[in-house]
C-alpha positions in Angstrom: 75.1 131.0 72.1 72.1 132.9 73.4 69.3 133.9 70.9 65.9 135.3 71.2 63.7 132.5 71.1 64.0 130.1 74.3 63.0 126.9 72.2 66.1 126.8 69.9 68.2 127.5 73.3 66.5 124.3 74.5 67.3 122.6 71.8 70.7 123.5 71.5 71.4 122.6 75.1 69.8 119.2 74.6 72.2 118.6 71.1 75.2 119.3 73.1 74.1 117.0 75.8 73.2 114.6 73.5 76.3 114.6 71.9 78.5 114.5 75.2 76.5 111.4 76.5 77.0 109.9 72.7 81.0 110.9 73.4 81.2 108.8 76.8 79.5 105.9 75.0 82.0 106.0 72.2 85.0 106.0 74.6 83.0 103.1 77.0 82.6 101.1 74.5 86.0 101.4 72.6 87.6 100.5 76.6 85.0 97.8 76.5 86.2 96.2 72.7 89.9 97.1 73.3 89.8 94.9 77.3 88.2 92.2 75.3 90.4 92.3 72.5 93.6 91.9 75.3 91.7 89.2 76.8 91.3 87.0 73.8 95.3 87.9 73.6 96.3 86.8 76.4 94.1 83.5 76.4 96.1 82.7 72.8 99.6 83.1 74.6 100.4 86.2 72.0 103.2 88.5 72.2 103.1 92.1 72.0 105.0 94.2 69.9 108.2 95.1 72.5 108.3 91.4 73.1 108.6 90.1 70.0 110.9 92.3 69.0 113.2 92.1 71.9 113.5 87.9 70.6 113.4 89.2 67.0 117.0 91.1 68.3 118.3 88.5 70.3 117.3 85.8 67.7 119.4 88.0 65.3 122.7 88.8 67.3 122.4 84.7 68.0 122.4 84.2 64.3 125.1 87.0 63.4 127.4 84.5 66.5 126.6 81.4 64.6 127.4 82.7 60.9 131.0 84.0 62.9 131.9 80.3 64.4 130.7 79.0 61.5 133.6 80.8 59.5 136.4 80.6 62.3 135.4 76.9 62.0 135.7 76.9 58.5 139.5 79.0 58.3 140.3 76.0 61.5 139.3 73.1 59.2 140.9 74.6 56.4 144.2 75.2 58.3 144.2 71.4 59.7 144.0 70.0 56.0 146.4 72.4 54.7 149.0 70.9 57.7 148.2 67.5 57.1 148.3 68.0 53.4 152.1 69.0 54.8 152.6 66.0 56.9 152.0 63.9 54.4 153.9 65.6 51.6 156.7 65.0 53.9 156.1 61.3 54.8 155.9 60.8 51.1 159.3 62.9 50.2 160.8 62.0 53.1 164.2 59.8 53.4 163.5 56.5 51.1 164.9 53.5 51.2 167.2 52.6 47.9 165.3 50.0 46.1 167.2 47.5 44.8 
């Protein structure tokens, strides 16, 4: 922007300076927090999100196999008392000696 008087030139020139310098400081010193921030992370043994949800799925398709087994092992139980319920509805009804 070019006006007539050289002082408010000079002083617009130094405002935008000003303000890119106080840009590059921003941006330093949000690298600066955000490096120390994923030190102190790292130090603490923390997860980031893709990791924890990568176990949050596999903790979840583990649980989804365990609920299944759980219930074949269930129907297998239940089968196994149902044939010896058989077994020994025949031993009981099974050929008997005439009492005398």
């Amino acid at each position: 922007m070019q006006t007539k008087n050289k002082i408010l030139d000079d002083i617009s020139q130094i405002m935008n300076s000003a303000m890119g310098v106080a840009q590059g400081a921003r941006d330093e010193a949000q690298n600066a927090l955000r490096s120390v921030v994923d030190r102190m992370l790292a130090d603490r043994n923390l997860v980031n999100r893709e990791e924890f949800e990568a176990v949050r799925a596999m903790v979840q398709k583990a649980r989804e196999e365990n609920d299944a087994l759980h219930a074949r092992l269930a129907a297998l139980e239940g089968q196994l008392r149902g044939s010896a319920a058989v077994s020994a509805d025949e031993r009981s009804s099974g050929p008997t000696t005439p009492s005398l």
